[in-house]
N, C-alpha and C positions, 0 to 999 in steps of 0.2 A: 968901368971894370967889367960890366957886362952885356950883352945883346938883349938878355931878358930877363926878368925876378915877375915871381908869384909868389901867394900868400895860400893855402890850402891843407886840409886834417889829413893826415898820413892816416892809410888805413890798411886791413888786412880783409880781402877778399875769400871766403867760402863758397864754394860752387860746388852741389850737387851733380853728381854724375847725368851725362843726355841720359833720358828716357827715367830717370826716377824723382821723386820727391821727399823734399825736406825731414818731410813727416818722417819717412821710415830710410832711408839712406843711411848705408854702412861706412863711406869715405867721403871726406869732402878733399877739394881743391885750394890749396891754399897759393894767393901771389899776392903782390901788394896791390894798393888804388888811391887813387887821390889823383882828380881830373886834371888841377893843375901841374902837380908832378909830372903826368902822363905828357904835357903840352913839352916842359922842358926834359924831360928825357931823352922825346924824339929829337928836340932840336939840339941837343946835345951831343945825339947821334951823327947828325947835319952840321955839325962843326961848329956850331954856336956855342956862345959862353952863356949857359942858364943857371939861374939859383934859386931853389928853394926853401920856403922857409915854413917851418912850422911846430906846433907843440907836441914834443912826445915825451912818455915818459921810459924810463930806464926798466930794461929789460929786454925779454926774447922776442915777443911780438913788435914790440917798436925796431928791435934791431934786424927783423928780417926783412919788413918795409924799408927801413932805409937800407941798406943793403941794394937792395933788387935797383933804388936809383942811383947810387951812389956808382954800381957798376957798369952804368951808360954816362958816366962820367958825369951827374948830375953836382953844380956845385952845393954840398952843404954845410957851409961856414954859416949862415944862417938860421942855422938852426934850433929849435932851444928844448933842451933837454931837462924835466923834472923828475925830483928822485923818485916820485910816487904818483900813482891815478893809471887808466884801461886804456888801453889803443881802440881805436873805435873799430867795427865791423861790420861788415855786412854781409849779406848772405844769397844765394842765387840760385834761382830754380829754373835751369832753363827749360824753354818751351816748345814745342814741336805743334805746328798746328795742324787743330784750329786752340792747343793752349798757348797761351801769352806766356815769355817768361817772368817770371816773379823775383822782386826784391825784397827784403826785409832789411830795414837800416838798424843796430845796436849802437848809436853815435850818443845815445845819452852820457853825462857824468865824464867825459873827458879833459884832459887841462885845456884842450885846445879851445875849448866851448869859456873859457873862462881869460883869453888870450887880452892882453890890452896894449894902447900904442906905447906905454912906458915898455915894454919887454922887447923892443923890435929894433936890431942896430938898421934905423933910416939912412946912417950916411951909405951904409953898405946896399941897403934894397932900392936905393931912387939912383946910385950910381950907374944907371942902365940907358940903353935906348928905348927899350917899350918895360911899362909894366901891363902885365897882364891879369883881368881879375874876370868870376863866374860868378853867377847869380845863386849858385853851389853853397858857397861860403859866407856869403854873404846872408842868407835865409838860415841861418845855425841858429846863432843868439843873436843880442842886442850887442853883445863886447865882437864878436868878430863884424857883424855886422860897422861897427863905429870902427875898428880897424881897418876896412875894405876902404871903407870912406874916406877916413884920414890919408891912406895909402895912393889913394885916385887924385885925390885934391893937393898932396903935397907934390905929383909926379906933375901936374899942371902948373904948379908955380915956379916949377924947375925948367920948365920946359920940355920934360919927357913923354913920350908918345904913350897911348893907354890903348888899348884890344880890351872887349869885355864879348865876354861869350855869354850870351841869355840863360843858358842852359839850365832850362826851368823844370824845375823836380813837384809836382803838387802834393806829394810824400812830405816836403821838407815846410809849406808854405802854400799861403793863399796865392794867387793869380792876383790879386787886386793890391795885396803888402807886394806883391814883388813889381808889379807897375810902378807902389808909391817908391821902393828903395832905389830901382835901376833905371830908374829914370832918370837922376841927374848926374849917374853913372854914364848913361848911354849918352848924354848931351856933351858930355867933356872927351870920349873918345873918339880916336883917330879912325878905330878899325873895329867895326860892330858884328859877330855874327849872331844869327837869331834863327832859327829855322822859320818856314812859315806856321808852322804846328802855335809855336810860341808867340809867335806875332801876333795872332787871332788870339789867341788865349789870356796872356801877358799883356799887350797894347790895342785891341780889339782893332789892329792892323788885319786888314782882306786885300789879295790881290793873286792874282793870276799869274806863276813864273816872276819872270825879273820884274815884275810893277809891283809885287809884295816886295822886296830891296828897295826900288823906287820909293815908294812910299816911308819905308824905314828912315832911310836916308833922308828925306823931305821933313820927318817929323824931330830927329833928333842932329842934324846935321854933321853926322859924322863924313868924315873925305871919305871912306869906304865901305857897304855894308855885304857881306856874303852871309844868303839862305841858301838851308836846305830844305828836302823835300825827299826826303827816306831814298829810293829808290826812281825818282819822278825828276828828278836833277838837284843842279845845284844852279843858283841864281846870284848874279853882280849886281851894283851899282854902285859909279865910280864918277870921277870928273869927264871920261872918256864915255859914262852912257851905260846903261845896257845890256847883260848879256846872257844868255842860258848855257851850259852844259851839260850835256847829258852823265849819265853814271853809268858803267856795268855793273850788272847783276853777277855776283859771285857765290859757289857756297860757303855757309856761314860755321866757321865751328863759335867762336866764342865771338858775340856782339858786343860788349864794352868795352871801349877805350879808341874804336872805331872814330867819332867822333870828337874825339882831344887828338886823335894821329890827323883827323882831316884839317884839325884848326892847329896844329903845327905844320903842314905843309903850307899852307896859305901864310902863315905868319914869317915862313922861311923866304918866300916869297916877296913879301912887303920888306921885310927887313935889308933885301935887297934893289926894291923899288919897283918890283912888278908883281902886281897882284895877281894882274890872270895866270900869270906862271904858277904863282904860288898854289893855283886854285887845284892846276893842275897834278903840283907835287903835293898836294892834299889828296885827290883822289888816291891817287897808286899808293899811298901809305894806307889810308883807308883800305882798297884794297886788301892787303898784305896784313891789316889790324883784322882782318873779317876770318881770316884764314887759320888763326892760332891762338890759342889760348895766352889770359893774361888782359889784364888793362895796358899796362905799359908793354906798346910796340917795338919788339926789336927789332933793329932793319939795318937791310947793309945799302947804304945809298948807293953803291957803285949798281948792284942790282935793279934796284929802282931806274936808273939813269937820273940821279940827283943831284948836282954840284954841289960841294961843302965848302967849294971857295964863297968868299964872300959877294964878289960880285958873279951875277949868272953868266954865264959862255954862252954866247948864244952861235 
């Protein structure tokens, strides 16, 4: 039924205006977030069949986040709607240096933090070619956590492909509980990304360019692993070996979601059978996520020079 299904908390982004803070700011910025949505929005975009699934409750704030995917054509029949409980949020202070920008997470008391595998129609989310999961949702609670789980290990006995993106929050959890959780997350997947940030932090993985990938791959045996490295490249390793790519540097209006648009170009890629392509239709969305405000990326593939056919043109 589909190319791709995720598990992830719908949430509602606030963002302080450039050049002010939290503290005293008279407007904020409201879109929606939620990593994994952001993954299948874009590929949604790209012509894929994505679903997402997740716990909201009824009302305005839940109805403007879905909304925002539902209009890049995200599927959500999966989705599960309660009468009562808070859409979670967060909040953003962007930074101009030499400030960092700032997060503040308000994800407490949510239904989705209370999510169990009884709620989840399975035949519908493992009907897929890849599932894909983050270290995101999995570092919530103990119930989402055992759902990620259940969701990984049931797509392996089906024979469906699994992507897990490291993407390690130390906001959300220890370095040391997310080594113990996504470890035998990362042993059962197909398609591993992890920046090198997280490698050394997360798996006390060290390596220089594509030998930090090397070594990933070497440690949990995934067929592919893609790092990044901010602005320093982006790094392979595959059954073909090897390989570094460079980045351009862009200006930045809004930095989040940047990274869920590089790991759907890449997985548009795989889904077609060539990674480094994908790697490359990761950057230029990246790109294009760096440019405009919002977690979820909107893009016109023809713009890009992106095929939405299923298989690449080359």
């Amino acid at each position: 039924m589909f190319d791709i299904t995720s598990i992830g908390e719908g949430q509602i982004r606030l963002t302080a205006p450039r050049g002010e803070r939290l503290s005293n700011c008279r407007t904020l910025r409201m879109t929606a977030a939620c990593s994994e949505a952001n993954v299948c929005g874009v590929l949604s975009q790209l012509g894929r069949q994505a679903s997402w699934c997740s716990v909201l409750p009824k009302g305005d704030l839940a109805s403007r986040c879905l909304s925002e995917y539902r209009s890049v054509g995200v599927d959500l029949s999966n989705m599960i709607r309660v009468e009562e409980g808070r859409t979670a949020l967060y909040f953003m202070e962007p930074g101009e240096p030499p400030m960092p920008s700032r997060v503040i997470y308000d994800r407490l008391h949510t239904p989705f933090r209370d999510i169990s595998i009884e709620d989840i129609n399975w035949d519908s989310m493992l009907d897929t070619r890849l599932v894909f999961v983050t270290g995101i949702t999995t570092a919530l609670t103990e119930n989402t956590c055992r759902v990620i789980r259940h969701f990984v290990d049931e797509a392996e006995k089906r024979g469906v492909d699994i992507a897990l993106d490291v993407n390690y929050r130390s906001l959300l959890w220890s370095a040391e509980r997310a080594a113990e959780v996504l470890t035998p997350i990362a042993e059962k997947a197909r398609i591993l990304f992890c920046s090198r940030k997280d490698a050394k932090e997360v798996f006390g993985i060290v390596g220089e360019g594509a030998e930090c990938s090397r070594k990933l791959r070497e440690r949990f045996g995934a067929e592919y692993v893609v790092s990044t490295d901010q602005t320093n490249g982006v790094y392979s390793s595959g059954p073909d070996g090897e390989e570094n790519f460079p980045v351009e540097v862009v200006p930045i209006i809004d930095r989040p979601g940047a990274g869920d648009s590089f790991v759907a170009g890449t997985l548009h890629g795989f889904l077609s059978g060539d990674v480094r392509q994908g790697i490359e239709f990761g950057k230029r969305v990246a790109k294009y996520a760096l440019t405009h405000h919002g977690d979820l990326t909107h893009i016109n593939p023809a713009e890009l020079s992106i095929p939405t056919t299923t298989d690449i043109i080359r």
